[in-house]
C-alpha positions in Angstrom: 23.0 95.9 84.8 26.6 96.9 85.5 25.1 100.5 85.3 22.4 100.0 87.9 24.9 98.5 90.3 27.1 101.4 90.7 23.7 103.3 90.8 22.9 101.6 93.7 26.2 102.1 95.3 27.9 98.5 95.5 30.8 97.9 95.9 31.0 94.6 94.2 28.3 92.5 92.2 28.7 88.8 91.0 26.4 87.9 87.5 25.0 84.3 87.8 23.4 83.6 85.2 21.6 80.4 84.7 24.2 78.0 83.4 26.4 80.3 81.4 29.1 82.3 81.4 28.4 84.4 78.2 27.6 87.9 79.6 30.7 87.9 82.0 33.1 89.4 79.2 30.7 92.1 78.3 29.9 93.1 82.0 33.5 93.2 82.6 33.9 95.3 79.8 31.2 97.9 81.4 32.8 98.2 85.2 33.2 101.6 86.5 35.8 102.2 88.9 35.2 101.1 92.3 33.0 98.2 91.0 33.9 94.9 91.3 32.7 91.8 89.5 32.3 88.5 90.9 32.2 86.0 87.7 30.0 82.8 88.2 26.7 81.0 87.1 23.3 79.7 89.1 23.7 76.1 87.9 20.5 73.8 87.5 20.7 70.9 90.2 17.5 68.8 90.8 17.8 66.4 93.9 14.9 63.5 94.3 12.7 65.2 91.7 13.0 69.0 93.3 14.7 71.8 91.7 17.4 73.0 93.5 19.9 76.4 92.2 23.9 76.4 93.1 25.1 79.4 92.7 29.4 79.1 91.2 31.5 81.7 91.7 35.3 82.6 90.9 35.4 79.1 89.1 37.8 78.3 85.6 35.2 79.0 82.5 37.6 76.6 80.6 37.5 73.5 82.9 36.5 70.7 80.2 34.1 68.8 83.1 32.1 71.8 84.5 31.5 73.9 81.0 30.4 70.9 79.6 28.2 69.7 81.9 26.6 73.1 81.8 26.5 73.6 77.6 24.4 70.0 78.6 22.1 71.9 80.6 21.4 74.8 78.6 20.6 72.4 75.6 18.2 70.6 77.5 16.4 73.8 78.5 16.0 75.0 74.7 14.7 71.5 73.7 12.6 71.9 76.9 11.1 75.3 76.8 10.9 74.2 72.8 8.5 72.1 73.8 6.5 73.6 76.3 5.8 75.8 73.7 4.6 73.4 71.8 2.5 71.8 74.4 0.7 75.2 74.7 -0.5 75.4 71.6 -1.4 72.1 71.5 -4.0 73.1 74.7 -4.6 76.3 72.8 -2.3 78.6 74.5 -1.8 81.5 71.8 2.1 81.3 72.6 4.7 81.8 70.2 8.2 80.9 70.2 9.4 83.8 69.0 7.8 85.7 71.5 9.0 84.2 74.4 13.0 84.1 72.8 12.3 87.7 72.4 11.8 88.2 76.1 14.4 85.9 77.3 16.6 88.7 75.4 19.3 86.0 74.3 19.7 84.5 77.3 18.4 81.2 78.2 15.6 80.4 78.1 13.4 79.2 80.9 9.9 79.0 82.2 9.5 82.6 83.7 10.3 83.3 80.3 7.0 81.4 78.9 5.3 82.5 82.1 5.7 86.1 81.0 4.7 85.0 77.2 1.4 83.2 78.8 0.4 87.0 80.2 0.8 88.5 77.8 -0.9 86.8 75.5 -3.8 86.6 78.0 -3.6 83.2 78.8 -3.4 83.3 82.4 -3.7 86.5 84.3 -1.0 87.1 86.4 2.7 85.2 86.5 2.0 82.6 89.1 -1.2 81.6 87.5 1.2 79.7 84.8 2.7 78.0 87.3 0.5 75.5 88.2 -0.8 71.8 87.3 -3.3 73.3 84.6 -0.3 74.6 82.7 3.3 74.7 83.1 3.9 73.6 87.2 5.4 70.4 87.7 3.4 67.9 86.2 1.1 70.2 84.9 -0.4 69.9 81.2 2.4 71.6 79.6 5.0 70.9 82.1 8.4 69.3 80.6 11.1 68.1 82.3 15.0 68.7 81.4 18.6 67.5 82.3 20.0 68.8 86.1 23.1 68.3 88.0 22.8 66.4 91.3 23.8 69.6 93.7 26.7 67.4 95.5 28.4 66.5 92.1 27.7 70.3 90.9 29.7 71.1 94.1 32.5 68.7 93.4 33.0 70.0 89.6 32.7 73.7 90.6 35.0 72.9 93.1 37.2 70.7 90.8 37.1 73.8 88.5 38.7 76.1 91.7 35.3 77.9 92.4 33.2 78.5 95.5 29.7 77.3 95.9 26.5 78.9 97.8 23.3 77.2 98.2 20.5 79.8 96.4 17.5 81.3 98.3 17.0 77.4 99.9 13.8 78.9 102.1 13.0 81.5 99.1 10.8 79.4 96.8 7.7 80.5 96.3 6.7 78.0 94.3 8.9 75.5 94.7 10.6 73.0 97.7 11.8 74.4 100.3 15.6 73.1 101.2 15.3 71.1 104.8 18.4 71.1 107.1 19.4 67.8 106.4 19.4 68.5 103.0 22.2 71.4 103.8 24.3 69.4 106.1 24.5 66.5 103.5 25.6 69.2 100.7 28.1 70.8 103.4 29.9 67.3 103.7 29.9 67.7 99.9 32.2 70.8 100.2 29.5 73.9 99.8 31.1 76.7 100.3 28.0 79.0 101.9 24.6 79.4 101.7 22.3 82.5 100.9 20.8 84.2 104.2 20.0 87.7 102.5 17.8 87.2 99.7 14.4 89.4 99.1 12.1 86.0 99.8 13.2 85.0 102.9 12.1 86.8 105.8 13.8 87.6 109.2 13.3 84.3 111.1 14.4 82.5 108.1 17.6 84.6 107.9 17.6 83.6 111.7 17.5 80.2 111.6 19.7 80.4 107.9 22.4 82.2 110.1 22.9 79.3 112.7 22.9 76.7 110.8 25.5 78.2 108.3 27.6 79.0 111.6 27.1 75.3 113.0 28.4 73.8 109.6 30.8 76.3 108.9 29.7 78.1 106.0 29.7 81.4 104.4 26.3 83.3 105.3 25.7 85.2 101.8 23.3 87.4 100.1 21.7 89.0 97.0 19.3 90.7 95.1 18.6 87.9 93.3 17.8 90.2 90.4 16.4 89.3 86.8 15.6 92.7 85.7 11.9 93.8 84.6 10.9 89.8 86.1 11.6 90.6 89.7 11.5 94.2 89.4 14.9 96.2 89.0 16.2 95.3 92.5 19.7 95.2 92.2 21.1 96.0 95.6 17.7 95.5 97.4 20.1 92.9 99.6 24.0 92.4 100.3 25.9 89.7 101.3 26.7 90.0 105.1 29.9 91.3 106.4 33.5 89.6 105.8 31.3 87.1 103.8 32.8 88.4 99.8 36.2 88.1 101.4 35.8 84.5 102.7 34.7 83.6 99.1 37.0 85.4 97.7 39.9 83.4 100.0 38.4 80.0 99.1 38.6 80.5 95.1 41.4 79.1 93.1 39.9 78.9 89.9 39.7 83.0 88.8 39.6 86.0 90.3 37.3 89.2 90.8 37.6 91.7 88.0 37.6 95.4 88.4 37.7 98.1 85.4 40.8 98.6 83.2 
């Protein structure tokens, strides 16, 4: 990953994965000069029954309240995607655990992971086809549900911790709710941070309207690539964060700092 973002020519990348911290060390480790690395995590956040992603960044990976809130969460997804699995095979769904930890690669694991497993296994033909009610959508036949943060009291521990927060992709969903105003002005008088503009799934008159209502509430417009590899691709630099928006983050963090090579 670290490779393909010099590659592409950033400047600085943050790795969020979902919930953990763990490949932070060893991407560090990889930095060329004149790479930076923003450390931080996407954190699980459901809010009246809809999934909803907080990205952390710059937070302290030792704060007692936030890491285990999120060693919680990633718990709760293995026992979850355990049994997903085991709901497929139940509806006779040729889907093996084994197969879909071996494409989660050691990281956790979540439905695009079984999602992947279900294609290729021939289940369902492409990877949106195993997200709906037949089979692992929400309240489908195979669908299980798991432990999330409420996204205002994610904010307040990330924040606790001395991180920043962004709202991810809230109009990017393709399958999933799309995050109303009201929604975003509730979590800014929760202390968000910013909220992503950029992202490959929102298109220009969502950026638009994104825009304005970060600069009405005072938050930090941001941007990614969103980027999970062979799943969406290999897109890593596809977007960027827009101007003077890595240096408010940076201003607002307390909790660590970017790291560059040593």
């Amino acid at each position: 990953m670290i490779r393909r973002a010099a590659e592409a020519g950033l400047d600085v990348i943050a790795l969020t994965d979902h919930d953990t911290v763990a490949g932070i060390r060893e991407a560090a480790s990889a930095l060329p000069a004149g790479l930076t690395l923003v450390p931080g995590s996407e954190l699980s956040c459901r809010l009246e029954g809809h999934s909803v992603h907080v990205l952390a960044y710059l937070f302290d990976a030792e704060n007692d309240r936030l890491s285990g809130e999120m060693a919680e969460i990633r718990e709760s997804r293995l026992h979850r995607a355990r049994a997903m699995v085991a709901r497929l095979n139940e509806l006779g769904a040729a889907v093996s655990w084994e197969e879909v930890s071996e494409i989660a690669g050691g990281g956790v694991v979540g439905r695009p992971h079984i999602a992947r497993a279900m294609v290729e296994a021939g289940v369902v033909p492409t990877f949106d086809d195993a997200f709906t009610a037949e089979w692992i959508g929400p309240g489908g036949r195979a669908h299980v549900s798991r432990y999330a943060l409420d996204p205002a009291r994610a904010i307040r521990l990330v924040h606790a911790a001395g991180g920043v927060t962004v709202l991810a992709h809230p109009r990017g969903e393709t399958r999933g709710w799309q995050v109303p105003d009201d929604v975003i002005t509730d979590l800014a008088a929760a202390g968000l941070t910013g909220v992503e503009v950029n992202h490959p799934q929102q298109d220009e008159r969502t950026r638009t309207r994104l825009s304005e209502l970060a600069a009405r509430l005072g938050l930090v417009p941001s941007g990614g690539s969103d980027d999970h590899g062979a799943l969406t691709g290999y897109r890593i630099g596809s977007e960027i964060a827009p101007e003077g928006s890595y240096e408010r983050l940076v201003s607002e963090a307390t909790g660590a700092a970017p790291l560059t090579a040593q």
